[in-house]
N, C-alpha and C positions, 0 to 999 in steps of 0.2 A: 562633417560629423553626423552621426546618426541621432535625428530626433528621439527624444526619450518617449515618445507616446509612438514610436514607430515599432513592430517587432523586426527585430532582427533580419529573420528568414524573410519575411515581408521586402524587410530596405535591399535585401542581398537580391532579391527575385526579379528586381528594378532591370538589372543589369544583364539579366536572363536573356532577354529577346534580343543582344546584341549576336552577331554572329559565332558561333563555334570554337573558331579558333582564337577568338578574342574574349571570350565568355572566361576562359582558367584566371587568362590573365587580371582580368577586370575585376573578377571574383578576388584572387589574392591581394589586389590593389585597394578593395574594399574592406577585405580584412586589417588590412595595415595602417588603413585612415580607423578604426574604430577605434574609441577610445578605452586608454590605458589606464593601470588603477596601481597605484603604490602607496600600499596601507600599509604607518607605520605605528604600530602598539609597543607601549612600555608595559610592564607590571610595578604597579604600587606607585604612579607617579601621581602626587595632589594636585590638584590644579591650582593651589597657592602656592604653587612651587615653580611656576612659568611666571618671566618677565609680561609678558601679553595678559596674561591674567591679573595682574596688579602686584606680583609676589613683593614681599619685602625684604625677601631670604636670599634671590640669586637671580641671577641674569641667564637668557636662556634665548640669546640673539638667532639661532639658525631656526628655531622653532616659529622664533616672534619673525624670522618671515614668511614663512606658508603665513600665519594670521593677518601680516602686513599685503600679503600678496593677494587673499582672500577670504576667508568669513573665520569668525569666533564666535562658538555656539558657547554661549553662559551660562545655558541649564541642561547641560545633559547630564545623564544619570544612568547609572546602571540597575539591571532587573534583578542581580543578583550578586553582593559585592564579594567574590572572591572567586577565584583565580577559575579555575578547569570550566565551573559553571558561566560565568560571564564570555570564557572561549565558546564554547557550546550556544551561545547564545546569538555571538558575533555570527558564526558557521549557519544558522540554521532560522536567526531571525524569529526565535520563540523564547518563550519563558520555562525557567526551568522545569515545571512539572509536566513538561510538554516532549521538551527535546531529553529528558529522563538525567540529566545531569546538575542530580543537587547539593552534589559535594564535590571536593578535592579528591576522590579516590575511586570512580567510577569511569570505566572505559567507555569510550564513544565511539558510535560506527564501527562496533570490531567486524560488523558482516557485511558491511559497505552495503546498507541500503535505507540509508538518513539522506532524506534529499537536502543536502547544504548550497550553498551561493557558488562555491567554488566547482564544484559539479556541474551546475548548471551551466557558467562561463567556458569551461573544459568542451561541453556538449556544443558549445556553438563557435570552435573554434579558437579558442583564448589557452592562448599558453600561462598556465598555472603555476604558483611556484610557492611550497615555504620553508623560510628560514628563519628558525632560531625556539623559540617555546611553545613547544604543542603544550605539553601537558595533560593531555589527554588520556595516554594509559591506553593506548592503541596504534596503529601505524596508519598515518593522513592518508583521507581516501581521497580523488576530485582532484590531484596535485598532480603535474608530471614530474615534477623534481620535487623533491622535501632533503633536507637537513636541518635534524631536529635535536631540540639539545636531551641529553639521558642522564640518568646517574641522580641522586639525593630526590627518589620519589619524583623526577624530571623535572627539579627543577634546574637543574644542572649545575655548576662550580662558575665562580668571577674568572679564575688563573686558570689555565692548561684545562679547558672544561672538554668531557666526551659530548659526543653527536653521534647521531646515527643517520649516515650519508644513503639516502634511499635502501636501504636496506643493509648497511656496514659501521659497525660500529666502529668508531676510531677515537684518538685524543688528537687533540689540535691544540698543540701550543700557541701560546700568546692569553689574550685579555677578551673575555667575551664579546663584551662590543663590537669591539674591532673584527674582529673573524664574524659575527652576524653580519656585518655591513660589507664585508671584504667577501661573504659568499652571496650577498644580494647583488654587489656588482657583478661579481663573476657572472651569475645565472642573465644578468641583464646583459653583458657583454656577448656573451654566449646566445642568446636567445635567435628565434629567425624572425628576423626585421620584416618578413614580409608577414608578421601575426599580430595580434592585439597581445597585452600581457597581463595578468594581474600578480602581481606577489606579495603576498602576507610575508614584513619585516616586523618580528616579534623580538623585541629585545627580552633579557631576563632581568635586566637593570630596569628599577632603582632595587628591587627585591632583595630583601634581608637573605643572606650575612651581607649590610655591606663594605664593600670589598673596592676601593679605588681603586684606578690604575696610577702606574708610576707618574703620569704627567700631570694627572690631578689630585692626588693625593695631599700634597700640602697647600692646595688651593685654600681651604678657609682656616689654614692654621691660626693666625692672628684677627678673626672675625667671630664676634660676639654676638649671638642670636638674640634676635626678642623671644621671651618667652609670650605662648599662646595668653591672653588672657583668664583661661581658663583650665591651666595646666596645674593649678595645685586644688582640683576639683573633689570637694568632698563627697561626692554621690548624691548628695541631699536632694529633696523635693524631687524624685523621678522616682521610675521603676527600680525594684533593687536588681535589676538584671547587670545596670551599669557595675554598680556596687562588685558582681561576685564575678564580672568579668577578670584575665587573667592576661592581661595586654598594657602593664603601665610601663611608660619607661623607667622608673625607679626600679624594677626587677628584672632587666637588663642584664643578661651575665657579659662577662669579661671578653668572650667569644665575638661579640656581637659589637659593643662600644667600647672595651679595654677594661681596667683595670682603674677607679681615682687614685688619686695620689693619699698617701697614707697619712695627711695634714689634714687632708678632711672628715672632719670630728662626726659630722652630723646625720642622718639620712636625708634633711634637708639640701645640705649642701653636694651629697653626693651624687643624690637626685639630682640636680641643677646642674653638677659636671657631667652627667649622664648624658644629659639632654641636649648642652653642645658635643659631644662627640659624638651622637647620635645624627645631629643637623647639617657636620663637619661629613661625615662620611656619605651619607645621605646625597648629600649634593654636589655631593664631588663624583658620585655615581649617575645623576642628573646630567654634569658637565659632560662625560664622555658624551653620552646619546646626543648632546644639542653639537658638538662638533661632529660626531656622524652622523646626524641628521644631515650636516651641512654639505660631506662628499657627497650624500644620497643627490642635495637638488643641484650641487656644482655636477653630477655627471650628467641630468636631467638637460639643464642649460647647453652643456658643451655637445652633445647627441643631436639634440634639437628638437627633444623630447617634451619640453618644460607645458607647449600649449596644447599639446594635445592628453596628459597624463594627469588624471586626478591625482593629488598626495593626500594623504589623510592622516594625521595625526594622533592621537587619541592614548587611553590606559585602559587597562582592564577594568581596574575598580581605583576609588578614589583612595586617602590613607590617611593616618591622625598624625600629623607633625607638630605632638603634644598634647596636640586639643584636648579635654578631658585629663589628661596626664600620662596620652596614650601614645602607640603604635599601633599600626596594623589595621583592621578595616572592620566588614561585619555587620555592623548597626546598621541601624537606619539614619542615623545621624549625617549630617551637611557634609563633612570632609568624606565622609566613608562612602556615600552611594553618589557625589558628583567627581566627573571624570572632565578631564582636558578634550575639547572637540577639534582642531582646526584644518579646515581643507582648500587648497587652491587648484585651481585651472584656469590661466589667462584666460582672456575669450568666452568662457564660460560664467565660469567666480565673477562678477565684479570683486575690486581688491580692496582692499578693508572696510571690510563691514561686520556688523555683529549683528544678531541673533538671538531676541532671548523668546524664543517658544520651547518647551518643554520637549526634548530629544530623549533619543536612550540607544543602548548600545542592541536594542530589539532593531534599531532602523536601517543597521549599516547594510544588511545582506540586499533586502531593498532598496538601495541605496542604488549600490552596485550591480544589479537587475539592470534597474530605470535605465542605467545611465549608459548599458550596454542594449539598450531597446530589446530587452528581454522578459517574457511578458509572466509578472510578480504571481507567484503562487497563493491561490486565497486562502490557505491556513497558513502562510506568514501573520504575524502580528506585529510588523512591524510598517512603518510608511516609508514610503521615498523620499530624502531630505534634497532630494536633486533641486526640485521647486525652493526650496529656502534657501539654498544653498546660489541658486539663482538672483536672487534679492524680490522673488514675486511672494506675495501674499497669497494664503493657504485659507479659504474659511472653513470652517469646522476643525481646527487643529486641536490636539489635545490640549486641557487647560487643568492637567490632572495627569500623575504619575505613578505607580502602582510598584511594591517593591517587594522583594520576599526574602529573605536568608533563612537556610533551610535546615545548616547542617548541624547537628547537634547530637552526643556529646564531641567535642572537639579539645585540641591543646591550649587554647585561649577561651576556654568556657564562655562563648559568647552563648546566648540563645537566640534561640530561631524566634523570628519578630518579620510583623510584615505589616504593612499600610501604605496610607496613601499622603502625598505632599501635592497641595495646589500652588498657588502664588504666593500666599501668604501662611497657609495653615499648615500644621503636620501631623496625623495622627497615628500612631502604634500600638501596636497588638503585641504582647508577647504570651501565644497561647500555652507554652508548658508552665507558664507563672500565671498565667491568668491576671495580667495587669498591664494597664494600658499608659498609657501619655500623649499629651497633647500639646503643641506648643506653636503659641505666635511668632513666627521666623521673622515678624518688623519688630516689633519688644522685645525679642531675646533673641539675639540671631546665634549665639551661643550652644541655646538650648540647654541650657541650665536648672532652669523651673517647670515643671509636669503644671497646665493647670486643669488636667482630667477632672478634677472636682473641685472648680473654682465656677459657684452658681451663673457667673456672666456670661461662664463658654461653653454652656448645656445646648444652647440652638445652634453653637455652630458645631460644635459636637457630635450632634446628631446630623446634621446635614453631611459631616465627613464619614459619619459611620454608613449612611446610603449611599454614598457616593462609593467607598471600599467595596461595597456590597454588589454594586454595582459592576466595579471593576474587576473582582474575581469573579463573578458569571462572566463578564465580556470575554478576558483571558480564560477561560475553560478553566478554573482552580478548583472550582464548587460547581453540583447542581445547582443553579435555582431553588428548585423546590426545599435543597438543604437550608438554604440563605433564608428566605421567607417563611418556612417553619420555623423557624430560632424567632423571627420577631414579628410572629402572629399574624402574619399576612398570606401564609398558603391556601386559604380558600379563598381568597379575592383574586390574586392574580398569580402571576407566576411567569418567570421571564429563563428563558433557556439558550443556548445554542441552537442555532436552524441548521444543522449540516443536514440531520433527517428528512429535515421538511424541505429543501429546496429542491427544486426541479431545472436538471440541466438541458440546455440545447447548442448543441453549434458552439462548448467551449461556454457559455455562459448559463447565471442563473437566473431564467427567465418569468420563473413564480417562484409561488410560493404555496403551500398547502395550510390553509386554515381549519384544522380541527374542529370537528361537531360541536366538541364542548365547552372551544373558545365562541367569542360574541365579536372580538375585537383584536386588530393588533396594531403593534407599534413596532418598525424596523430602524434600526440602527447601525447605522454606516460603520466604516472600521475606526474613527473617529469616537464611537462611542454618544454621535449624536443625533435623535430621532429625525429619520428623514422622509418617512412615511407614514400614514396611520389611515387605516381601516376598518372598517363597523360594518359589519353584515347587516341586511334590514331585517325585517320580521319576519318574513315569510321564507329569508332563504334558511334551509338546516342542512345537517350532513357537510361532510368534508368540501371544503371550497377552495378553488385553485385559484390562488391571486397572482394578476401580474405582478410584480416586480417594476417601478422605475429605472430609468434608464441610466442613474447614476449608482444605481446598487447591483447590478447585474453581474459584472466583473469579482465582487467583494465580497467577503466570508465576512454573512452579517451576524448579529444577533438578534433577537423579537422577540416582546411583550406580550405574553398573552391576557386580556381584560374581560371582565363583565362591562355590559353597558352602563352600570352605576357609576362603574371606575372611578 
């Protein structure tokens, strides 16, 4: 296998100086040993909805063995919880305001010149492939094969659902699952065994209407849900944005969970029948995906594909299975922005192990670079989880997660809200309200109670508001000078993006350019954490070209610019 710190063309060039007529061959033989990627995404699956993750709802055996076979990440998160943007993010390895997609209803790449992950692996020989939810509102660029589902805004039908087979639209009878998994074999069957592969398996399932298939459908007819602890949730003590959300399951139509039965008197009680046929159908739509998950690793096994092929598991965005008294996603809230991580590679993975350093769905494009020794573009924003994913330890790993939801006005009147979650803290912004919340994730893991104005959690308060502050200059959100205007700090200091100021050589950034009118600076890794610092002496003025350390050269930094007071 190919070292992940090796590039590519580098490992291929190895094999160069053997003779000529042995060179083709050698070369396609090194393509065939690199390794394989079989990403499989749900939409709207909670991660308290898998056996592996602790669920107390359903069993989700072929899942919980990728997790048994190798790592469960326990804090991943998404940068943006809903559906096209969180794609957009997977592809391109950015934050929405970045890769320009911050709603459900905006095209991507229609001129095919977004540099995504899948492009790249294409460029260095990788047979590309996807099946099943784009969503995007364009035709996949970077892919040799796509069949992609259309029809209801694409998100396409559970029964007899259309696709568009590289460029042909058709209906394909049967049950979506099933024909997504039945056309990832095919393309895998089909593939040339002397190539690497990667193919994006995109289910549409668990995603509302849900819609079982015949062989799971009376799976939890006779099983009684817990209700969330906090599904008969008054809004109180938070922002009113929960309040004038339009996402509960009490308002449920008949399309979606049926019809109660005409005995029950109350909204209480109807509410409460809602909620198991909502859980009933929900995870009956679960069920399918963990039994084709399971053809996915039995062809893997039978091939003799299993050790050399990354699987990746994962959802778009996370989803409320009552919590609050809800459906659907959006917030910034626990269920809504954590997503299900799990990935195996014998050989590679050590097998079960877990993970809890703060991931997001910004890392997978990175991911799969690394893992292809393919060398990571510096305005990605995302890291390599290849090393974690290893079982070696990371220093300087993030200890701080940055979120945004954007789209507003929408069908679930959610609003756009965005902040940051460390280990324990969470804090929110929702700027068309103009009101904020804060809450201890060890005292309320709920998140029930705002204590934004609760005199004890003014200090840590304000350390999460610099820390936000922080993290929207790193991700390119804001100027700088925007952010420190707002809280009186523009004439002391002032922290920006360096794309301007860095100087390349030979593929790397080898200075940097310190401005007249700065005195000092401070760089910072893609970690977000200071790994340089600098102070001109007295005598030097005028624009100063600093070197650059050896460990930031490769990486799209950021830097603080200071007075000598600082």
């Amino acid at each position: 296998m190919v070292s992940a710190s090796m590039n590519r063309r580098q490992w291929l060039a190895k094999i160069g100086s053997i003779g000529a007529g042995l060179a083709v061959g050698s070369i396609a033989k090194a393509q065939q040993q690199m390794p394989n990627i079989l990403f499989i995404m749900t939409d709207d699956h909670a991660a308290n909805a898998l056996s592996c993750y602790g669920s107390v709802l359903n069993k989700t055996p072929n899942m919980d063995k990728i997790a048994n076979a190798g790592i469960k990440f326990t804090n991943c998160f998404v940068a943006n919880a809903l559906c096209s943007p969180s794609r957009a993010t997977l592809l391109t390895g950015k934050y929405s305001h970045l890769n320009g997609i911050t709603g459900n209803k905006i095209p991507f790449d229609e001129k095919n010149t977004v540099q995504t992950f899948p492009k790249m692996l294409q460029s260095e020989g990788y047979q590309t492939a996807l099946v099943g939810k784009w969503h995007l509102h364009a035709d996949p660029n970077g892919f040799d094969y796509w069949f992609k589902l259309t029809g209801r805004n694409e998100q396409g039908w559970y029964k007899n659902p259309k696709f568009n087979d590289n460029g042909t639209e058709k209906t394909v009878n049967g049950y979506v699952t099933d024909i997504i998994t039945d056309k990832t074999l095919e393309f895998l069957e089909n593939r040339d065994p002397a190539k690497p592969f990667c193919i994006l398996c995109n289910h549409k399932a668990p995603h509302r209407q849900w819609e079982p298939d015949d062989a799971h459908k009376h799976m939890y007819d006779n099983t009684v849900f817990p209700e969330p602890p906090n599904f008969w949730d008054e809004y109180a003590n938070r922002a009113s944005a929960a309040e004038k959300a339009n996402m509960r399951v009490a308002d449920l139509g008949d399309g979606t969970v049926g019809n109660p039965p005409a005995s029950l008197q109350t909204q209480e009680e109807r509410t409460a029948w809602k909620f198991q046929s909502y859980m009933r159908r929900y995870l009956a739509c679960v069920a399918s995906v963990d039994d084709n998950i399971g053809r996915l690793l039995d062809y893997l096994e039978t091939e003799g594909l299993k050790n050399n092929t990354l699987v990746v598991y994962t959802s778009d965005n996370g989803f409320f299975l009552g919590e609050h008294g809800w459906y659907d996603k959006r917030f910034m809230y626990e269920e809504s922005i954590r997503i299900p991580c799990l990935a195996m590679m014998p050989g590679t993975i050590p097998a079960g192990i877990t993970n809890d350093n703060f991931i997001g769905n910004i890392d997978y494009a990175s991911t799969f670079l690394d893992l292809a020794g393919i060398r990571i573009p510096s305005d990605f924003q995302g890291n390599s989880l290849l090393p974690l994913m290893k079982g070696q330890p990371v220093p300087g790993w993030r200890t701080s997660f940055y979120y945004h939801y954007h789209e507003f006005p929408n069908g679930h009147n959610a609003y756009e809200n965005y902040g940051v979650r460390s280990g324990r803290y969470k804090l929110i912004y929702y700027p068309l309200l103009k009101e904020w919340e804060f809450f201890n994730l060890q005292s309320d893991p709920n998140e029930m109670t705002s204590l934004y104005d609760d005199p004890g959690s003014q200090a840590k308060i304000s350390e999460l508001k610099s820390e936000l502050d922080r993290l929207r200059v790193f991700y390119g959100e804001v100027p700088a000078t925007a952010i420190y205007a707002q809280s009186g700090h523009a004439q002391r200091w002032k922290m920006e993006l360096a794309r301007k100021s860095l100087v390349k050589i030979d593929g790397e950034h080898r200075s940097i350019i310190l401005p007249a009118k700065a005195q000092g600076i401070d760089m910072f890794d893609l970690h977000g954490r200071i790994r340089g610092r600098f102070v001109r002496r007295a005598a030097e003025g005028g624009d100063m070209r600093i070197k650059l350390p050896k460990h930031l050269r490769s990486q799209f930094i950021s830097v603080r610019y200071f007075k000598i007071d600082d």
